[in-house]
Structures are given as structure tokens and as C-alpha cells.
C-alpha angles and dihedrals in degrees: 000000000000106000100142118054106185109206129210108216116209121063088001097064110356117045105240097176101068094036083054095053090047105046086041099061088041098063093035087051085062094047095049103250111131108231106209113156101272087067097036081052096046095048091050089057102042087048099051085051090048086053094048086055084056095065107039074064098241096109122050113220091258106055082044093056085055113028086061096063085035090063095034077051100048095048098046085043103229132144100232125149098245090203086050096052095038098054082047092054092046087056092058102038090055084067091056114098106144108150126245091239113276095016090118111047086043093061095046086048099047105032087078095049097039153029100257125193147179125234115179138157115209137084107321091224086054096048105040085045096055089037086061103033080057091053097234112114090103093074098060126081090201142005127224121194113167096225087066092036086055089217134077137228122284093039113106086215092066085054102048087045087058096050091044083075111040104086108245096356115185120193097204091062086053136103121188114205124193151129106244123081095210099026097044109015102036089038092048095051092045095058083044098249120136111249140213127194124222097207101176102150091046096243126187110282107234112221083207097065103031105182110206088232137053126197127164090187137039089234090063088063088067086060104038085062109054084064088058 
């Protein structure tokens, strides 16, 4: 019986993309980079490839919050302190809380009916910060930043740290939601959880990482359930 639902955050309730964007043009603004959407594309790509790396284990978080500025920089060719832009972006990034459609009314419909939790990666100070700005820290039982975990999805480390500390936890009784095919849906079947994809942007399926759901929209989810 499905009683726990474990869900990614960003990208899966709060829409990251566009506070990244956002956040984004506004600390390049201050250092003088232009952010017109070719760099506001390139970054986005270098970033989410910095954070893949993370997770394959062969970057820290650290060298991850700045390498990725350092290679947006070099190729731009600008002379920009990456730690100073990157504590400037953080900032902003910490005030953006728009929701992914549907996040919000999900969350009101299924936190009397299940345990739900958060399972994020990202800077602790950032997240709890948007989680609360957006007013939905009372649905969840527990949450799970990997910061304070001091380990990150995929690692099954992180997972077994999450269910460490919920009382009786079952895996069989879980469900882990997100939006990323290696953080949240490898991660999720290797802690033997089932798994459903949130594939909004209709992204390419992996024959390596099969999650045992499919959604393309958070309202799906609702009805997906209630065959559970």
C-alpha cells in the first residue's frame, strides 16, 4: 500500500527555470555581462552538466557553484569573479518561488491522504528560503536538502539517510516524484523505491534508467494514484 510520496523540488514544484533565468540576468546585470538568451542558454547548459558530474561523484558542490561561472566566463571571455557572481546569483535565487502548474493544488489534495516529503538537492539557505516564500512547508512531514543530508541524489546514501529518520519506513509503501531521470529516478530505484517521471518538457526516455511511471503534467499524478 502506497502511504509515503517522496518529491523532487525543482523543476518538479517550483519552477527553477524561469527563477534561474531570472536570477541569473539579474546578477550578471551587476557584474556587467549582458545576459541575452544565448548566455542565459549556455549557462543553463553548462550548469546542469556541472551538476551531472556531481553526481557521478567526480565534481564537490563547491567546485560545481563556481566551475560553472569559470567556464560561462571563459567562453564569454570576461574577467568576472566566479565566487562573486555566484554568491550574487544564490541571493537571488533564494527570492524565486513560481510554481511548476498544478504543484500547489496537488499538495493541498494529497497532504491529508499521505506522508509527504521533500527530497532536494541545492544550497540548504536557498531552498528552505523558496519552500517557505511558496508557503508549503506544512505539507510535508520532513524535509530533505542535501546540504544538511551531507549527501546528494543520486546517492543511495542520501536515501537511506531520508528514511533513517522517518519512524517504521517501509520502501515498499514509497513513491519517489521528480523531474530528473539520474538524480530522482535512478536514485529512487536504487534505493528501491518505485519511481514517476515528471516529463514536462517531453524529453528523450534512457533505456538505461526506466522509471515504472510516467506523468507530463503534475495533475496526472492525482490520477495515477488513485490506481496505486
Amino acid at each position: 500500500m502506497l502511504t509515503n510520496i517522496f518529491f523532487d523540488l525543482d523543476n518538479t514544484l517550483l519552477d527553477f527555470d524561469g527563477g534561474e533565468a531570472h536570477a541569473l540576468s539579474r546578477a550578471l546585470r551587476q557584474f556587467g555581462v549582458d545576459p541575452t538568451p544565448a548566455v542565459l542558454d549556455r549557462y543553463h547548459a553548462i550548469n546542469l552538466s556541472q551538476w551531472e558530474l556531481l553526481e557521478e561523484g567526480k565534481l564537490t558542490k563547491d567546485q560545481v557553484l563556481t566551475r560553472r561561472f569559470d567556464l560561462l566566463f571563459a567562453e564569454l571571455g570576461a574577467a568576472c569573479d566566479s565566487r562573486a557572481v555566484c554568491d550574487r546569483y544564490e541571493g537571488f535565487l533564494a527570492e524565486e518561488h513560481g510554481f511548476v502548474p498544478g504543484a500547489r493544488g496537488l499538495l493541498e489534495a494529497l497532504a491529508p491522504r499521505y506522508s509527504l516529503y521533500l527530497a532536494t538537492n541545492g544550497a540548504a539557505a536557498v531552498q528552505r528560503r523558496r519552500l517557505a516564500d511558496a508557503g508549503i512547508l506544512p505539507y510535508f512531514r520532513n524535509i530533505f536538502i542535501s546540504e544538511e543530508v551531507g549527501f546528494h541524489k543520486p546517492s543511495p546514501a542520501f536515501f537511506r539517510a531520508c528514511f533513517a529518520a522517518i519512524p517504521g519506513f517501509d520502501p515498499a509503501s514509497a513513491l519517489m516524484v521528480g523531474d530528473s531521470l539520474t538524480a530522482d529516478i535512478r536514485g529512487g530505484r536504487d534505493a528501491g523505491l518505485r519511481t514517476c517521471w515528471l516529463n514536462r518538457m517531453g524529453r528523450p526516455r534512457r533505456p538505461d534508467i526506466v522509471p515504472d511511471y510516467i506523468v507530463t503534467a503534475l495533475d496526472q499524478l492525482s490520477v495515477l494514484l488513485e490506481t496505486l
